[in-house]
N, C-alpha and C positions, 0 to 999 in steps of 0.2 A: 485398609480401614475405610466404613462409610464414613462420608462428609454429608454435612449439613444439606448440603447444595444436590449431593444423590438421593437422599431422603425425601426432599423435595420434589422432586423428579419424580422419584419410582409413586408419586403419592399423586403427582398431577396426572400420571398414566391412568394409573389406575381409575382415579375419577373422571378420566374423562372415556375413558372405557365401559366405563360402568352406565354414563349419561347414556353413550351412542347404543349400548344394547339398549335398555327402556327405550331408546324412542325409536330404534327397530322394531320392537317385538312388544311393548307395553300396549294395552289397553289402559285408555287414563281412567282412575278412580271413577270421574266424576258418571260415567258411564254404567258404569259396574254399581253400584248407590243408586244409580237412579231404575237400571232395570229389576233390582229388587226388591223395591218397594211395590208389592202387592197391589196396590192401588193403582198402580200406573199402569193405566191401559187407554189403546184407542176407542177413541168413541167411534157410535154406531154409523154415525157419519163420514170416518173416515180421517179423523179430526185426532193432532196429538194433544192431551190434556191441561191446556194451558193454564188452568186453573191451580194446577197442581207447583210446587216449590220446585224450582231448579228445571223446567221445562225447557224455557231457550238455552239457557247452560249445558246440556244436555244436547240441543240439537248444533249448538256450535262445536260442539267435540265430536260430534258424529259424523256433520259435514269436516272436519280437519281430520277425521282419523280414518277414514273409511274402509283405507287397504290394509290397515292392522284389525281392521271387524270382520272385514271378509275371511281375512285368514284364523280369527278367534273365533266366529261366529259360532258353530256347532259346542264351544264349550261355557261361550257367554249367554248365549241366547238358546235354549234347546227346547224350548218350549214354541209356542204359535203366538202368547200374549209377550213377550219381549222380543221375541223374532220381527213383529208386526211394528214397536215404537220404534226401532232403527231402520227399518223398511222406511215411514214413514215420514219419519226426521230426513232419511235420506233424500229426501222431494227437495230440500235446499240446496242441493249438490248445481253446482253451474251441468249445464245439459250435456257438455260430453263426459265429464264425472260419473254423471246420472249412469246416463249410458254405458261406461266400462261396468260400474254397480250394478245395473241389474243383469249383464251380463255372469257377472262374477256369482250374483246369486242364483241365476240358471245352472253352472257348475256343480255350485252345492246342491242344488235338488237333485242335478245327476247321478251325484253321490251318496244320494241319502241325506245329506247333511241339512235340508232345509227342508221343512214341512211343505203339506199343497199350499195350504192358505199363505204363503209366505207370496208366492207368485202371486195368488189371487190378488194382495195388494197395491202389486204394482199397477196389473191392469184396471183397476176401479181406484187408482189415484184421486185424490182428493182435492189437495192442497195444492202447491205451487205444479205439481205435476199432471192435475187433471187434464186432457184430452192431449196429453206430449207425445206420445207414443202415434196416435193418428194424425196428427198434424206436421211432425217428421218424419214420416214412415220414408216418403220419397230421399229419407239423405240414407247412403248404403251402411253405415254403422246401424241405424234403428231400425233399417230393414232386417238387418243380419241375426239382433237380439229378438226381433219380434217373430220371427221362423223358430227361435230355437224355443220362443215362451210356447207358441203354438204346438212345439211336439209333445213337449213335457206335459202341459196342461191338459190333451188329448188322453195322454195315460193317465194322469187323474182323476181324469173327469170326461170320460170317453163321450164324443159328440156334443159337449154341452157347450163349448165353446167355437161352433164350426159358423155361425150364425156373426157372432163376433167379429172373428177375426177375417171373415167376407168382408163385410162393409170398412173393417179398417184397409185392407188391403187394395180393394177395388177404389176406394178413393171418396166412396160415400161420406163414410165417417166423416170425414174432413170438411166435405162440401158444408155436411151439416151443420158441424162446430163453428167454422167459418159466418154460416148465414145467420145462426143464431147467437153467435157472440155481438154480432154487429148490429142486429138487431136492439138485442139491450144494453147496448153500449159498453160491453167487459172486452178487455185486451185478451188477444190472442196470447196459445200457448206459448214457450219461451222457446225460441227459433236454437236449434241446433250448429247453426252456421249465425257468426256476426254477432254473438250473443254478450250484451254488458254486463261485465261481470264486476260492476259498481254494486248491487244490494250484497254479493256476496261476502266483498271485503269489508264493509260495513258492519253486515252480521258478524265478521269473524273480529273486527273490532271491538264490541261489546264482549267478547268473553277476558278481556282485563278484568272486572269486576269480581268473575268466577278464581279467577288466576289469586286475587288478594284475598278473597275466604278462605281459599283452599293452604294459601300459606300462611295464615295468622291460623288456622285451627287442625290442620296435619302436615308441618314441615315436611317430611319423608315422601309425602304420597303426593306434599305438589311438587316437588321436583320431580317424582317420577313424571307426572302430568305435564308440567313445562319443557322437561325434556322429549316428553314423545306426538308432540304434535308444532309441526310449521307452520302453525294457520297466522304467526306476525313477528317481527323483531321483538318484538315487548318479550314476549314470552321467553325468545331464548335468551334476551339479554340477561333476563332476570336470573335466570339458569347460569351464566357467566359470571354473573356477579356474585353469586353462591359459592361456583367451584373457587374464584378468585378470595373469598372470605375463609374459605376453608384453607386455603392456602397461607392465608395469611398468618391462620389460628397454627398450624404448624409450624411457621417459620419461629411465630413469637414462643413457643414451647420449646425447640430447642435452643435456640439463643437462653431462655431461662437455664437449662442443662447444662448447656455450658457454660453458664456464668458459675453456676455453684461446680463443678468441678475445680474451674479455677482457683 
């Protein structure tokens, strides 16, 4: 005969089975909401739409979930206008992140799975990742990624980028970035080696905020969301303190059972 106590059991497995798939293999909501809003597109400048609602929400879930995108990517993004905001959100990523990331999206265009223009945004980066690629070329992981943007790109766009990828290679590029950054007084790209990854935690700290919307107005889909992203303690506590709630809600239902049996 089951008991109480195996009930409880087969019930804690299950949900915590359930959490660890979602946060293998989920893309969180807030991701999926935000790439289908129509409206949301990078500007001309290269620039994600900060104007727009849920903007850094959105870039905080992209920087914590990257390797569940890379591996969704061709069924969440199949287009060039949602391909290009997680491209671009992706510039928050600390630099060797960056780096496995556009890696990973070199893959996909291997395979078809990523449009031309999806590469194009890496190398006309904007945002926190403008001139990263030339100013790390010399460490061998950005070299490695920068050969393989170079083949790919040639087959899309035969010789148009031979002119390019010279001056980043040779060492130009750099020189120049270097003389004119210093010039006007703007800090250098973010160093691949040594790099503080203080603004990152920070960023990932503000997505609390997202985390309480998301559970006072779709219980179900923030759990999938707290479940499938490490980006801090808060998030899976919260998750903890669910599966432990729900546990609770069964133990109180059948102790009720068996009181009226009694």
């Amino acid at each position: 005969m089951m008991t109480a106590t195996n009930v409880v059991c087969i019930f804690v497995v299950v949900l915590t089975t359930s959490i660890l798939s979602c946060r293998a293999h989920a893309v969180p909501p807030i991701i999926s909401a935000y790439l289908e809003e129509e409206n949301h597109r990078v500007t001309e400048d290269g620039m994600l739409p900060y104007e727009m609602p849920g903007s850094m929400d959105f870039v905080r879930e992209v920087t914590a979930n990257w390797k569940q995108i890379l591996n969704e990517l061709p069924n969440i993004a199949p287009d060039p206008r949602r391909q290009s905001l997680l491209i671009v959100a992706a510039e928050f990523l600390p630099p060797k992140d960056y780096v496995a990331f556009v890696d990973g999206l070199c893959a996909l265009r291997s395979r078809g799975q990523l449009t031309p223009d999806g590469l194009l945004c890496v190398l006309w980066a904007k945002m926190l990742k403008d001139d990263f690629l030339a100013y790390n070329y010399d460490q061998p992981e950005v070299s490695m990624v920068v050969a393989k943007l170079e083949v790919l790109v040639d087959k899309d766009y035969p010789n148009e980028g031979n002119n390019f990828f010279a001056k980043l290679k040779s060492g130009e590029m750099k020189a120049r970035l270097i003389e004119r950054r210093a010039r006007e007084g703007e800090k250098l790209p973010e160093p691949v080696v040594n790099y503080d990854e203080t603004p990152y935690r920070q960023l990932m700290g503000g997505s609390i905020n997202a985390d309480v919307k998301l559970l006072a107005q779709h219980p179900m889909a923030a759990l999938t969301s707290i479940a499938s992203t490490n980006r801090n303690r808060w998030s899976m506590g919260v998750a903890v303190i669910l599966m432990l709630g729900a546990v609770a809600g069964v133990v109180v239902l059948i102790l009720r059972f068996r009181r009226r049996d009694k």
